[in-house]
N, C-alpha and C positions, 0 to 999 in steps of 0.2 A: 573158604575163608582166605582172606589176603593179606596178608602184615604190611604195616605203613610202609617198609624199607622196599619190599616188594615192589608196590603201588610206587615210591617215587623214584626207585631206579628205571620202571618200566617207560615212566612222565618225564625221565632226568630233573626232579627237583625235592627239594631237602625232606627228611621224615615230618620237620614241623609244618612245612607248605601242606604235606598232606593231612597233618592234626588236626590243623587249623580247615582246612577245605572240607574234611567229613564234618566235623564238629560243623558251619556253616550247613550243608547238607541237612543233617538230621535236625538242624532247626529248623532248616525250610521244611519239613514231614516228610522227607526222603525216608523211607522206609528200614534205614540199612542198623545190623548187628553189631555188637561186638566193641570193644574199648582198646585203648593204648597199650601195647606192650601185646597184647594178645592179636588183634588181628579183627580185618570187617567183613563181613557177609552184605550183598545186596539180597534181600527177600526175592522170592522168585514169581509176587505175584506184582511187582512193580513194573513197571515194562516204558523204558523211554520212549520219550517222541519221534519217527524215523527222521531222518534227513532229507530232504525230500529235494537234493539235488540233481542238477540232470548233467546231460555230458559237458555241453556250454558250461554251466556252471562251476564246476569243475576244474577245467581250463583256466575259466577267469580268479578262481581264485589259487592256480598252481602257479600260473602267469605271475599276481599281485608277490605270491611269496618269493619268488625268481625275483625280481623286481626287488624286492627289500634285502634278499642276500648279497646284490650285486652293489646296490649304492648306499645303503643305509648304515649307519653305526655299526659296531662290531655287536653291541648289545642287543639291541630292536635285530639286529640282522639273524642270531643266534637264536629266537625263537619260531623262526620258522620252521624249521625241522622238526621241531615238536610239535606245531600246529598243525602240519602236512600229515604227519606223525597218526595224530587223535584223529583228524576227519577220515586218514585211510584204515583205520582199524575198523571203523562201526559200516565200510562202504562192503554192497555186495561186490564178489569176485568178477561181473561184468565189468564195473566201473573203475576198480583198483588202479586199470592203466591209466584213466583217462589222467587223473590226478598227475601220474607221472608225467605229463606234457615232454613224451619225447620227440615231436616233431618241432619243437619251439624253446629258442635259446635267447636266455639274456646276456649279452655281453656286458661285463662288470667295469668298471676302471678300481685301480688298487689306489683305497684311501690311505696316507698316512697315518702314523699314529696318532702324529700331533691334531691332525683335522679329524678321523675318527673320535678321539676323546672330546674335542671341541663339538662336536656335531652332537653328541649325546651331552654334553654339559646345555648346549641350550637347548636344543629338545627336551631335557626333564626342565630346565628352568621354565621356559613356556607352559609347561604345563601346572607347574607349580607355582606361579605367578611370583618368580623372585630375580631380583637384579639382578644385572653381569657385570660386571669391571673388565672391557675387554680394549685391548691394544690393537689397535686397527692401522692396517698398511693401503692408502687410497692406490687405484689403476697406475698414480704420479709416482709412489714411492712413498709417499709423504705418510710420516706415524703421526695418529693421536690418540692417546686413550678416553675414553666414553665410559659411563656408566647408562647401560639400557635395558628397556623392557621389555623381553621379546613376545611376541606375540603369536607369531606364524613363521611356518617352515616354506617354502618353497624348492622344490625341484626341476628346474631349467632343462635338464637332460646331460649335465657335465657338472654344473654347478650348484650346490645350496645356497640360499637366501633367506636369511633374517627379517622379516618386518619387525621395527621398531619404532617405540619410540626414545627419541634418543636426549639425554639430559642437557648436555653441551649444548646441542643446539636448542633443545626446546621444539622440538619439531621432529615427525614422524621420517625416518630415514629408513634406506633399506642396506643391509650388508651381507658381503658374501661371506661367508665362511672359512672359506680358504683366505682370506683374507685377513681371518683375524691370527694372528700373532701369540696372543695370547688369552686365555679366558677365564677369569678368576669367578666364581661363587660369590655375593658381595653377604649372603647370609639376611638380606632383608627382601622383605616380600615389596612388591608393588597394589596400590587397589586398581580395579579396572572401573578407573573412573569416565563420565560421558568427556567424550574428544582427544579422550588419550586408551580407547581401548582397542579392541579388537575391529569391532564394525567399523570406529572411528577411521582404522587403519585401511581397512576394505575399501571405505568411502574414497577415504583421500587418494587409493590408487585410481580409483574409479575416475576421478575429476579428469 
């Protein structure tokens, strides 16, 4: 039997992520024992689905997580390790290495803080479909502030990129990231309405 503190110092996340996560579990008919403050047992006649990864596979997903530690948010970048983490506990001892991809290196560039925090403010806002109020510096120098929709992340290979759409102009613009100045929360959501959504956005790169 395991106690939740157990279980989330082993996952590095809080006793309630794990309250919450068994309780989800035994409602899906996860077979498993035991209550809060005391501790859980999985039954021993339950038996998960193997992982049915091969060595490629492996790689490519050691590869993706290199990749998101190197240029992503400090946040999104931090759960790698624990991802790498879970897939290496349940792999047989042939494969363990392969995960570690020590023949293959990402070279990182060090994000500021100020573009770190920005990079994760519109990353959750896209995904939570809510406005930005951000102060944007053009390639010219030239400031103006915008309020926009973001839509989509883009990764250049040095740079992040915003699809949006943008209020000022009324028209789908793209911006970089490093470029904005400032990034305020506007606390209201946007609808993804036809010609100002997502696909819309897709299209009009397309043209």
């Amino acid at each position: 039997m395991r106690t939740a503190r157990y279980l989330g110092e082993k996952l590095e996340v809080s006793d309630r992520t794990i309250y919450r996560d068994i309780s989800d579990l035994m409602g899906s008919g996860i077979p498993i024992d035991g209550e809060a403050g005391v501790g859980y047992l999985l039954r021993d006649e339950y038996r998960l689905p193997p992982l049915m990864f091969n060595s490629d596979e492996l790689k490519a997903l050691a590869l993706g997580a290199q990749m998101v530690r190197a240029w992503a948010d400090k946040k999104l970048a931090a759960t790698t390790a624990t991802a790498i983490r879970k897939i290496e506990s349940v792999l047989p001892s042939n494969l363990k290495e392969e995960i570690k991809l020590n023949t293959i290196r990402v070279p990182g560039f060090r994000l500021s803080e100020l573009l770190s925090n920005n990079l994760e403010m519109v990353r959750v806002a896209s995904d939570q479909c809510r406005k930005l109020d951000v102060c944007y510096r053009s390639i010219k120098g030239e400031y103006t502030r915008r309020t926009i929709w973001p839509h989509i992340l883009y990764f250049w290979g040095n740079k992040w990129t915003v699809g949006a759409w943008c209020e000022l102009r009324e028209a789908f613009r793209s911006f970089r990231v490093d470029l904005m100045t400032e990034v305020v929360n506007s606390e209201e959501t946007f609808e993804a309405v036809p010609g100002r959504n997502l696909q819309a956005y897709i299209d009009y790169q397309a043209e």
